[in-house]
PARO-644955 format. One line per 8 residues: number of its first residue (from 1); their letters; for each residue x, y, z of N, C-alpha, C. Coordinates in nm, 2 decimals, always signed. Example, Ala and Ser with C-alpha at 12.3 -4.5 7.8 and 13.67 -1.06 7.14 Angstrom:
2
1 = AS = +1.32:-0.57:+0.78:+1.23:-0.45:+0.78:+1.32:-0.33:+0.78; +1.28:-0.22:+0.71:+1.37:-0.11:+0.71:+1.29:+0.00:+0.79
! end
This chain:
224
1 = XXXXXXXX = +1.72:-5.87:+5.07:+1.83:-5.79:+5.10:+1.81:-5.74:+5.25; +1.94:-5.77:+5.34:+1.91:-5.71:+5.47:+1.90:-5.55:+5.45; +1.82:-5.52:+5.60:+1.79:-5.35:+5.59:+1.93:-5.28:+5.60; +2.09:-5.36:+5.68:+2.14:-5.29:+5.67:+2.22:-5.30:+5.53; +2.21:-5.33:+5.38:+2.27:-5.29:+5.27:+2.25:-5.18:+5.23; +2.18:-5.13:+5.23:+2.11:-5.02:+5.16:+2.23:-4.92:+5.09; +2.21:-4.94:+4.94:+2.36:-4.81:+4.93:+2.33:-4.69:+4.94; +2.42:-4.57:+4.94:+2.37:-4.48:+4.96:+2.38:-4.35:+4.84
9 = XXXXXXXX = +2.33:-4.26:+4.81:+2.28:-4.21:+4.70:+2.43:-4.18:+4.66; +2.45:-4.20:+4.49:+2.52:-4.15:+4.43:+2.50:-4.05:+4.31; +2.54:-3.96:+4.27:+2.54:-3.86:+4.19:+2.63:-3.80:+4.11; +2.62:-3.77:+3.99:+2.73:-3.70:+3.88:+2.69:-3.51:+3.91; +2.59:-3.48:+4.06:+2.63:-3.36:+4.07:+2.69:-3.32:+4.18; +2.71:-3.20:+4.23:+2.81:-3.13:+4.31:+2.71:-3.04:+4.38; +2.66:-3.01:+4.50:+2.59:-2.93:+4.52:+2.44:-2.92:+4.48; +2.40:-2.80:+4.48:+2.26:-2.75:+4.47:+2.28:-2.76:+4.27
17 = XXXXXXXX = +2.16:-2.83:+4.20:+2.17:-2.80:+4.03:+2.19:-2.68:+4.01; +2.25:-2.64:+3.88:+2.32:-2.57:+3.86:+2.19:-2.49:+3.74; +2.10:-2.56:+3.71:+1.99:-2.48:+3.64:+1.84:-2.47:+3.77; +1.89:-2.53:+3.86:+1.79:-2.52:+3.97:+1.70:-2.38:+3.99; +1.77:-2.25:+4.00:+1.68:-2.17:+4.03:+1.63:-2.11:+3.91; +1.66:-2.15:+3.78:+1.63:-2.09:+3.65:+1.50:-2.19:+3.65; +1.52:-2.34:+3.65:+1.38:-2.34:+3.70:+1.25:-2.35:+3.77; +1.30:-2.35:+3.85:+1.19:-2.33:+3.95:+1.12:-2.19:+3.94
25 = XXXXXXXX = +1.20:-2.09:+3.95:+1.15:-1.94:+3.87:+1.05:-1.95:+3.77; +1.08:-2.07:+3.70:+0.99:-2.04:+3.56:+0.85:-2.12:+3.62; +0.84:-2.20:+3.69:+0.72:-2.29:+3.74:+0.61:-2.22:+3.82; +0.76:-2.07:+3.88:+0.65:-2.03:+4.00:+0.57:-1.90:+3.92; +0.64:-1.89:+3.81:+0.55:-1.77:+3.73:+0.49:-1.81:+3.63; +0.44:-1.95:+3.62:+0.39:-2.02:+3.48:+0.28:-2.08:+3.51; +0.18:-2.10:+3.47:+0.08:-2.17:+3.49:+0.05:-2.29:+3.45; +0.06:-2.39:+3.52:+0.10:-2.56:+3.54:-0.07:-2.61:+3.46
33 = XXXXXXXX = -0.08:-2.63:+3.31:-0.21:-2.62:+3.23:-0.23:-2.79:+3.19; -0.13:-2.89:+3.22:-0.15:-3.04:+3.24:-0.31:-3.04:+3.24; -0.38:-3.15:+3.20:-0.49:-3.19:+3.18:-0.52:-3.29:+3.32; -0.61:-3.30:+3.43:-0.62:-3.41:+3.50:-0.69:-3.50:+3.40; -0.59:-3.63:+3.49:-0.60:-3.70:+3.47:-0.70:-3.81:+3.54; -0.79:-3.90:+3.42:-0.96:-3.92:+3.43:-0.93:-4.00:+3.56; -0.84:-4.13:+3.59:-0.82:-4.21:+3.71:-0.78:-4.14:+3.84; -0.72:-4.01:+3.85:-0.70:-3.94:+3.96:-0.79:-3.89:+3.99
41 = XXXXXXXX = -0.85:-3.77:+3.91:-1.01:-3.72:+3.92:-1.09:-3.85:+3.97; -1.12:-3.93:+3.93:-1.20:-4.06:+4.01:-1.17:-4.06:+4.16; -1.03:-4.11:+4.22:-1.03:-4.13:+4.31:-1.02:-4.01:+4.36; -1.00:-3.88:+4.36:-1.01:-3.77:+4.45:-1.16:-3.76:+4.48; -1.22:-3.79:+4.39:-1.37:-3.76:+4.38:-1.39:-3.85:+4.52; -1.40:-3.97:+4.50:-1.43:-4.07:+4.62:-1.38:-4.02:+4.73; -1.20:-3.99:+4.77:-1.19:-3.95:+4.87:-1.21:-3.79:+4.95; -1.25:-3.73:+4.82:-1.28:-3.59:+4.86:-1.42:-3.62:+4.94
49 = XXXXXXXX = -1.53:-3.68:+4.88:-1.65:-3.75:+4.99:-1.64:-3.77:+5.14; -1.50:-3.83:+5.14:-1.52:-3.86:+5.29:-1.43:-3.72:+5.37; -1.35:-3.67:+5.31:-1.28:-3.54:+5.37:-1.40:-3.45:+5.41; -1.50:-3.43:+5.33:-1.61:-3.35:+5.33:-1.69:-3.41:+5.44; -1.71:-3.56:+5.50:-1.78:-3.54:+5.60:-1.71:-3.57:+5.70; -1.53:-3.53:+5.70:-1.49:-3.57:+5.82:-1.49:-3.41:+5.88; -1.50:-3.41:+6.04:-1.49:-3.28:+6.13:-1.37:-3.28:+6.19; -1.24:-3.33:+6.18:-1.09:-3.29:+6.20:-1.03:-3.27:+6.09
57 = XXXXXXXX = -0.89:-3.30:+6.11:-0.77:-3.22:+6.04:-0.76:-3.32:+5.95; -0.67:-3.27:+5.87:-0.70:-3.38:+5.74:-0.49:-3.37:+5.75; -0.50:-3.49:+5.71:-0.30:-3.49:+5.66:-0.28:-3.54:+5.58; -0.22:-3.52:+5.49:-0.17:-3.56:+5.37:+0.02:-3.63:+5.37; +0.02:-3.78:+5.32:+0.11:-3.90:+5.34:+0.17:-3.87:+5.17; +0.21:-3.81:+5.14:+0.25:-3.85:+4.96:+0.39:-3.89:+4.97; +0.31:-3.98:+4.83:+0.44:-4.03:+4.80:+0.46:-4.18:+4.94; +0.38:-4.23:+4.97:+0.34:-4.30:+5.04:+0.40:-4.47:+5.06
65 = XXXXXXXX = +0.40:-4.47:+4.91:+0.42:-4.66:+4.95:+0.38:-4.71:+4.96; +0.42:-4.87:+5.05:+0.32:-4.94:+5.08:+0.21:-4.86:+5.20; +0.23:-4.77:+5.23:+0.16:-4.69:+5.36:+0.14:-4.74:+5.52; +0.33:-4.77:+5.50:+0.34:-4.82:+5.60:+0.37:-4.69:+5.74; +0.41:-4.58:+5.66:+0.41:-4.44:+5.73:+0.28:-4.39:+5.75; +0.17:-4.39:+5.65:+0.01:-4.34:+5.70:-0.06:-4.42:+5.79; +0.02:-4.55:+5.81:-0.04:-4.57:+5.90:+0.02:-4.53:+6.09; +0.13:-4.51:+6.05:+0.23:-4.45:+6.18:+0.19:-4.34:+6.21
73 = XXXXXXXX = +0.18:-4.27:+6.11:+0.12:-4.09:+6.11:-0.04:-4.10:+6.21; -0.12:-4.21:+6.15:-0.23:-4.22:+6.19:-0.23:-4.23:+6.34; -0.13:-4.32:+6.39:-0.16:-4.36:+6.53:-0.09:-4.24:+6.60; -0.03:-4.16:+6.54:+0.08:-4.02:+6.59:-0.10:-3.89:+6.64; -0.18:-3.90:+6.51:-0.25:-3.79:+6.49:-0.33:-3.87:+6.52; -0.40:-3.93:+6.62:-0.55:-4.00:+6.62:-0.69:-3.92:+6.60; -0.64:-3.81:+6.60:-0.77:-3.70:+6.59:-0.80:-3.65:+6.42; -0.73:-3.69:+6.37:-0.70:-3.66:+6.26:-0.72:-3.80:+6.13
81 = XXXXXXXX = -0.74:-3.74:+6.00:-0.79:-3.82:+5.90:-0.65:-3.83:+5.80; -0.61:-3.90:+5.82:-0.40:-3.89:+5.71:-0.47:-4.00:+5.55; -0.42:-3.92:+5.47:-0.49:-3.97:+5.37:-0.31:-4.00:+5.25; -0.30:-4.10:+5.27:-0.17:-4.16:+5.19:-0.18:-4.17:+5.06; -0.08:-4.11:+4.93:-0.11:-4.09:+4.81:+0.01:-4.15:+4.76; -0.03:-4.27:+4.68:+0.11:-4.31:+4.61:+0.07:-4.33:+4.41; +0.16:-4.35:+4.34:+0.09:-4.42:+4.21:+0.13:-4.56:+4.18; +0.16:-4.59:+4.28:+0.22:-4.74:+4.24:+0.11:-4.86:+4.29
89 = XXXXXXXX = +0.00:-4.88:+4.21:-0.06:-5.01:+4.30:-0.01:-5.12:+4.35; +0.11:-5.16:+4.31:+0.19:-5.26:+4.36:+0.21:-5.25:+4.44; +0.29:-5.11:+4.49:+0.34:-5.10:+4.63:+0.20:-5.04:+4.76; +0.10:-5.00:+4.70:-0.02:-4.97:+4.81:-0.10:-5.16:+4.84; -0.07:-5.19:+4.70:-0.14:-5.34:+4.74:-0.10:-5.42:+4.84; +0.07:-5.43:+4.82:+0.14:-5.46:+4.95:+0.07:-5.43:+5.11; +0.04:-5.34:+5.08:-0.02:-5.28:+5.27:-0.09:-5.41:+5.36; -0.22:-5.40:+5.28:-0.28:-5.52:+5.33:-0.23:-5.63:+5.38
97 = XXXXXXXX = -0.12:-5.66:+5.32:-0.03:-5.83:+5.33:+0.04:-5.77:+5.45; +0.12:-5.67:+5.47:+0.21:-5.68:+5.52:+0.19:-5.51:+5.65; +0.13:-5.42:+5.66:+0.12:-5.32:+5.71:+0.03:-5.25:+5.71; -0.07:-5.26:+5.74:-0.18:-5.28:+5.76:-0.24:-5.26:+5.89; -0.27:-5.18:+6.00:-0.28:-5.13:+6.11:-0.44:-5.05:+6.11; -0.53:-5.15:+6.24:-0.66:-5.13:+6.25:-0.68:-5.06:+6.40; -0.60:-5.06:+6.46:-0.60:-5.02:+6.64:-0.59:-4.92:+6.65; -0.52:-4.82:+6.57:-0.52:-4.66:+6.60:-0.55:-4.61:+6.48
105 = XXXXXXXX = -0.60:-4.47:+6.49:-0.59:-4.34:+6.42:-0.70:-4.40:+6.29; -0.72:-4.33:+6.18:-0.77:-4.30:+6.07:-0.70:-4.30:+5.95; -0.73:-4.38:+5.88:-0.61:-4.36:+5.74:-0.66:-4.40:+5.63; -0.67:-4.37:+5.51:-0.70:-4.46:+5.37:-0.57:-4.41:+5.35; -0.56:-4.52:+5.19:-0.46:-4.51:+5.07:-0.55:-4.45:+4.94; -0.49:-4.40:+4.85:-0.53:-4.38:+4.77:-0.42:-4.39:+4.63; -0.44:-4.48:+4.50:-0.37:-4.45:+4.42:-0.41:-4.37:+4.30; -0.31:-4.24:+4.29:-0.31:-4.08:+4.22:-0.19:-4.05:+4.16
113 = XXXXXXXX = -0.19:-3.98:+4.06:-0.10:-3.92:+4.03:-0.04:-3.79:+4.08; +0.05:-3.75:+4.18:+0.00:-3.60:+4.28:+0.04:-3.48:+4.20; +0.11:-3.52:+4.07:+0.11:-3.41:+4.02:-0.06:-3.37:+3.94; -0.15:-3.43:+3.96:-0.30:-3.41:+3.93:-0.39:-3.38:+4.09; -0.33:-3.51:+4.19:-0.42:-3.51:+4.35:-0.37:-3.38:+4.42; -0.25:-3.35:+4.41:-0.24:-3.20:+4.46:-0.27:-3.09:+4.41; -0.31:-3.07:+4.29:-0.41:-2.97:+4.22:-0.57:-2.97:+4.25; -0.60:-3.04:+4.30:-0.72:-3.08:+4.32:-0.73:-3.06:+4.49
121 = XXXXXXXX = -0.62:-3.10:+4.58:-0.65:-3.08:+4.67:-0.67:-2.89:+4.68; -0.58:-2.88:+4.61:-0.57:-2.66:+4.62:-0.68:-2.60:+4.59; -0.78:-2.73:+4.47:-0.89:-2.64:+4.37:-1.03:-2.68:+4.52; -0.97:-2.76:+4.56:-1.15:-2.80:+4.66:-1.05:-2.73:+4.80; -0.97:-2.66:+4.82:-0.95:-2.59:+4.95:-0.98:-2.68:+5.06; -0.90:-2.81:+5.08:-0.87:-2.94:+5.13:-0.80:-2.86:+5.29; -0.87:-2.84:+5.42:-0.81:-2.81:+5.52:-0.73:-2.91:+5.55; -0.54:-2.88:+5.56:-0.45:-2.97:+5.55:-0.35:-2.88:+5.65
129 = XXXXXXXX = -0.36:-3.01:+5.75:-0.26:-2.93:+5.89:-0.15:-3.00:+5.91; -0.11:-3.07:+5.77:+0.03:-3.18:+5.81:+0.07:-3.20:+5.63; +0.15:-3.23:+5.61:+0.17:-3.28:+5.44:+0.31:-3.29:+5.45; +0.33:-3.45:+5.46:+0.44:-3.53:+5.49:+0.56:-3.54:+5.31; +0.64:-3.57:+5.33:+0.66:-3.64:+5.21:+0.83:-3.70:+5.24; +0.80:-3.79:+5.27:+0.90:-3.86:+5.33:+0.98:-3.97:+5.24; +1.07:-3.91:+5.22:+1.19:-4.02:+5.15:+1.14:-4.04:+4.95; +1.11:-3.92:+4.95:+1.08:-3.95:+4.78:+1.21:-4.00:+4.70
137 = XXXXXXXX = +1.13:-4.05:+4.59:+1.29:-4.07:+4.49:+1.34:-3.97:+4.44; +1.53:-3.96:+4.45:+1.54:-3.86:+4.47:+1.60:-3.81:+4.30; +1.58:-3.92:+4.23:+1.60:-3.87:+4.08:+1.73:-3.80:+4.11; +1.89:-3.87:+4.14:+2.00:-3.77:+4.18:+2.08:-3.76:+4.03; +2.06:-3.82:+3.93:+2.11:-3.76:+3.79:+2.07:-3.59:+3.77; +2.17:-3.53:+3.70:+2.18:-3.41:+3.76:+2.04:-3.36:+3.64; +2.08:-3.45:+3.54:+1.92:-3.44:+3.41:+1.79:-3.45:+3.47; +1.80:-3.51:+3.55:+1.65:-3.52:+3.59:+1.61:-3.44:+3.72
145 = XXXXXXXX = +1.67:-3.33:+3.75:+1.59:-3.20:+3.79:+1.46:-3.17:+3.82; +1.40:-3.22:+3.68:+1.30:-3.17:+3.63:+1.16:-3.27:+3.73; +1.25:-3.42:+3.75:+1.19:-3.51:+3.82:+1.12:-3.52:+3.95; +1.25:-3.39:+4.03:+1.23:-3.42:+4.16:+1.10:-3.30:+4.18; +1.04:-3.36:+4.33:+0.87:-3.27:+4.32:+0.94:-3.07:+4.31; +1.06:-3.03:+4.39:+1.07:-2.88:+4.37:+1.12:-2.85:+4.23; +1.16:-2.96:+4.15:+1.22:-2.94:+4.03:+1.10:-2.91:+3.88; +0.94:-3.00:+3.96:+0.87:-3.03:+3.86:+0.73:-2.90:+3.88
153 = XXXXXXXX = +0.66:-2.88:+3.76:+0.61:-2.79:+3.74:+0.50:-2.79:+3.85; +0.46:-2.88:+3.89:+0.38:-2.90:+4.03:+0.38:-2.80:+4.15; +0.55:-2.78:+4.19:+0.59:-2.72:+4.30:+0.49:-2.61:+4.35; +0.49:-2.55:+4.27:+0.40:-2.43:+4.35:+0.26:-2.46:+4.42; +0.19:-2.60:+4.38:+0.07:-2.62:+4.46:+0.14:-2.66:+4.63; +0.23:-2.74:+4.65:+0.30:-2.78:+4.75:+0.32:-2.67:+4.82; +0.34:-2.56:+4.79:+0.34:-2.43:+4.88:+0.18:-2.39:+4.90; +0.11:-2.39:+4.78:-0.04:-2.33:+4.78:-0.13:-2.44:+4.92
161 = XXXXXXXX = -0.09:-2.57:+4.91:-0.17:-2.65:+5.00:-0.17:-2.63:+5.17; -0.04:-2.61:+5.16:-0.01:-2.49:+5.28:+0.01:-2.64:+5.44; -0.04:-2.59:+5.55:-0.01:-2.68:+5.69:+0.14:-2.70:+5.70; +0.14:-2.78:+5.80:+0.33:-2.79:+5.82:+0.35:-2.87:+5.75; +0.44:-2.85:+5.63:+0.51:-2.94:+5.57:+0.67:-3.03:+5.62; +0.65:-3.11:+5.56:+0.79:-3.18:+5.63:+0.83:-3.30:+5.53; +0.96:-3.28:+5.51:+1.05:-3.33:+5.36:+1.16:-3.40:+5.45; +1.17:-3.52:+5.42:+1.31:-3.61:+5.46:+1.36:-3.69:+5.39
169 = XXXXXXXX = +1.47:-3.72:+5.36:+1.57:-3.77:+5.23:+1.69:-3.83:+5.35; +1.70:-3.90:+5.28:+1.89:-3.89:+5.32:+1.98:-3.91:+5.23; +1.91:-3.84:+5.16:+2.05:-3.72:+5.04:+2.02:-3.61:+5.03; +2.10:-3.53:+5.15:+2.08:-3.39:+5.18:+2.06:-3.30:+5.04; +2.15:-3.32:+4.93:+2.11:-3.23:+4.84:+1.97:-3.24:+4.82; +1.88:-3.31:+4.86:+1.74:-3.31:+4.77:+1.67:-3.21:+4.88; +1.68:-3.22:+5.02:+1.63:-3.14:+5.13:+1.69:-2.98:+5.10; +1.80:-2.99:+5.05:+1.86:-2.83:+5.10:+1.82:-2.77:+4.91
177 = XXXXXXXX = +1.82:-2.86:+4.83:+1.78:-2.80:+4.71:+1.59:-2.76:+4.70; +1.51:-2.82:+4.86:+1.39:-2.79:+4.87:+1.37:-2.67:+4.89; +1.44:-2.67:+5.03:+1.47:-2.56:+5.13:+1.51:-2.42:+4.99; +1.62:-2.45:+4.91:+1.61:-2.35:+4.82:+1.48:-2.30:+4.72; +1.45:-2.39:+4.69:+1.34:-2.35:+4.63:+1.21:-2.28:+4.69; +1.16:-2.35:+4.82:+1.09:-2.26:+4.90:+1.11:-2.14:+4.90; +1.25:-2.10:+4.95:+1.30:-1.97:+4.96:+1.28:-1.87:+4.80; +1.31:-1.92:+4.69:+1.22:-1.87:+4.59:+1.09:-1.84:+4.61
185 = XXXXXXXX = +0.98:-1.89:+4.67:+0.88:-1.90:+4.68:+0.85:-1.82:+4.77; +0.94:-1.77:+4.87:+0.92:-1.67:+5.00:+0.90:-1.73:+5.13; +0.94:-1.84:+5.09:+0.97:-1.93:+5.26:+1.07:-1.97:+5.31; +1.11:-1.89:+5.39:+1.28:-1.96:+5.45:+1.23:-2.03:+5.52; +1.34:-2.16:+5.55:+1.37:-2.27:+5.57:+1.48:-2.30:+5.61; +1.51:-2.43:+5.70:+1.62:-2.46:+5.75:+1.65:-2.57:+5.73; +1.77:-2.65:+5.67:+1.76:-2.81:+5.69:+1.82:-2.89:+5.84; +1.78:-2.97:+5.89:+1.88:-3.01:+5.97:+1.85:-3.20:+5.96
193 = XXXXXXXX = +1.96:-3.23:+6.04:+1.98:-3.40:+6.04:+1.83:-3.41:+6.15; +1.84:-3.55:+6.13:+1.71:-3.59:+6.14:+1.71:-3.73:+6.21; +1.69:-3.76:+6.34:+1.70:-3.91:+6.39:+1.57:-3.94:+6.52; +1.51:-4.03:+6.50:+1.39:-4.05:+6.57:+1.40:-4.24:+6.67; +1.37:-4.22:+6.77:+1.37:-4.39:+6.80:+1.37:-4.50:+6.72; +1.25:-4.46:+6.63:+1.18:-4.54:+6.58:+1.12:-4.47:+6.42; +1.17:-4.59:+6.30:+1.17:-4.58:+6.17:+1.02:-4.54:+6.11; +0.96:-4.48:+6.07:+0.83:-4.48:+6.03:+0.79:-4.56:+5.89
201 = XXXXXXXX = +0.89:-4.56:+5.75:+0.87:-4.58:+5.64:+0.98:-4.74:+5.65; +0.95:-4.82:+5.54:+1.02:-4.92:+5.53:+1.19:-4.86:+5.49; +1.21:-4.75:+5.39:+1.30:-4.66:+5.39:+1.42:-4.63:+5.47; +1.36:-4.55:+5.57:+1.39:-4.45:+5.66:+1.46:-4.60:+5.75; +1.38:-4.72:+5.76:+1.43:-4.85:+5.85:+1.54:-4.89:+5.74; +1.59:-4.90:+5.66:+1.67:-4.93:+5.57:+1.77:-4.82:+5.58; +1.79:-4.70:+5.51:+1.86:-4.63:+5.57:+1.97:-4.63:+5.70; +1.89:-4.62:+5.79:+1.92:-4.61:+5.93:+1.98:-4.73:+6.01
209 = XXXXXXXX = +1.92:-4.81:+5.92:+2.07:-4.97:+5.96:+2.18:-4.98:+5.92; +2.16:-4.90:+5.79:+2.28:-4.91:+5.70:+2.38:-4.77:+5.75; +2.34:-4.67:+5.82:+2.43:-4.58:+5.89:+2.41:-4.49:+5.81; +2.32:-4.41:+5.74:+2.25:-4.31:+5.68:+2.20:-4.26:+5.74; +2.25:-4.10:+5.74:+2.20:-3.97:+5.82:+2.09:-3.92:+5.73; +1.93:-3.89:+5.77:+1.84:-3.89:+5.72:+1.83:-3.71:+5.70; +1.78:-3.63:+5.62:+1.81:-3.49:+5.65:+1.66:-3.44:+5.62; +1.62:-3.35:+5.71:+1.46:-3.30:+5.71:+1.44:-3.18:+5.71
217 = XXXXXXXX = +1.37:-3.10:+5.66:+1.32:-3.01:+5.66:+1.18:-2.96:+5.71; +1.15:-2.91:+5.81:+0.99:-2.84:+5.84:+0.92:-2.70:+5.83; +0.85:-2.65:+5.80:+0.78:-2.55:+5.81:+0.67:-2.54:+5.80; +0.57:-2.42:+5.89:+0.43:-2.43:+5.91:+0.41:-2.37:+5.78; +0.38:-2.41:+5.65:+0.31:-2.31:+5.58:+0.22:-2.22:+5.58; +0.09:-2.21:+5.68:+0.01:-2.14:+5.73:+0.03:-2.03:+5.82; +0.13:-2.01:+5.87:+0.15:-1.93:+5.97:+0.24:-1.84:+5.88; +0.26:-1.79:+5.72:+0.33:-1.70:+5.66:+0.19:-1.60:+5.63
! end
């Protein structure tokens, strides 16, 4: 498929979900009691090792992919350790064949489940001065709420991990339904459009050929 077909999100909703703030309310006062899981616990363990003896900033790539953005991030932050989290081994196996970048910056992959790797990043106090999450799926059926990361019981560690976060979609409802959720959580936020030279994710290059306005969101979490 050329990069410029790309369709663009369709949806049976209108706006911000309409049970959106009933739940997220309930996630941010509930205690998220999921069991980790034994193959995420493994790999955190491994890469928590090397977090531990690195002496910079650590960033966090979720929701990653083939990691063709951790490795972009990497060459952006060269001082820095960007640690890319996806659960799809297919699509992290890809890397090697196809994106794969050895000349700049610092980067592993890792495949995790993040609704378990970001609990874990919160429980080992992971110093994190970036936490990307770039073009997740945006689950736009209006049932699956529950899917998207501010819709899912998770959410509240994504505020707890704290650094500058930064969210881009190009289906603004998923960005401005973040931004709302934050703002539950006591973080205002702003959304705005979003355009850069140059594509970071295979995504965001797909998108942007096809004439899709990409919509972002930032904030320092640490500085509240």
């Amino acid at each position: 498929m050329s990069d410029a077909n790309s369709r663009s999100i369709s949806s049976n909703q209108q706006g911000l979900n309409e049970k959106l703030e009933e739940v997220v309310r309930k996630h941010l006062s509930t205690e998220f009691k999921k069991p980790i899981a034994a193959h995420t616990q493994a790999a955190f363990d491994e890469v928590n090792e090397k977090v531990k003896s690195f002496n910079g900033p650590i960033i966090l790539d979720s929701c990653c992919g083939v990691g063709e953005s951790t490795a972009n991030l990497a060459r952006q932050h060269p001082e820095s350790l960007v640690i890319g989290i996806d659960k799809s081994a297919h699509r992290l196996e890809k890397h090697d064949v196809e994106y794969k970048q050895t000349e700049n910056g610092q980067y592993l992959l890792v495949r995790a489940d993040l609704n378990d790797f970001w609990r874990l990043v919160v429980e080992h106090q992971w110093n994190v001065t970036h936490h990307y999450l770039l073009y997740p799926n945006p689950w736009p059926k209006a049932k699956h709420l529950g899917r998207r990361w501010h819709g899912a019981p998770v959410f509240p560690y994504i505020v707890k991990i704290g650094g500058q976060l930064e969210v881009r979609s190009n289906w603004q409802t998923y960005v401005d339904e973040f931004a709302f959720a934050l703002g539950l959580a006591g973080v205002d936020v702003s959304v705005a459009p979003y355009s850069a030279d140059t594509a970071i994710t295979p995504f965001e290059r797909k998108y942007w050929a096809s004439g899709q306005q990409s919509h972002r969101l930032q904030i320092d979490l640490n500085s509240l």
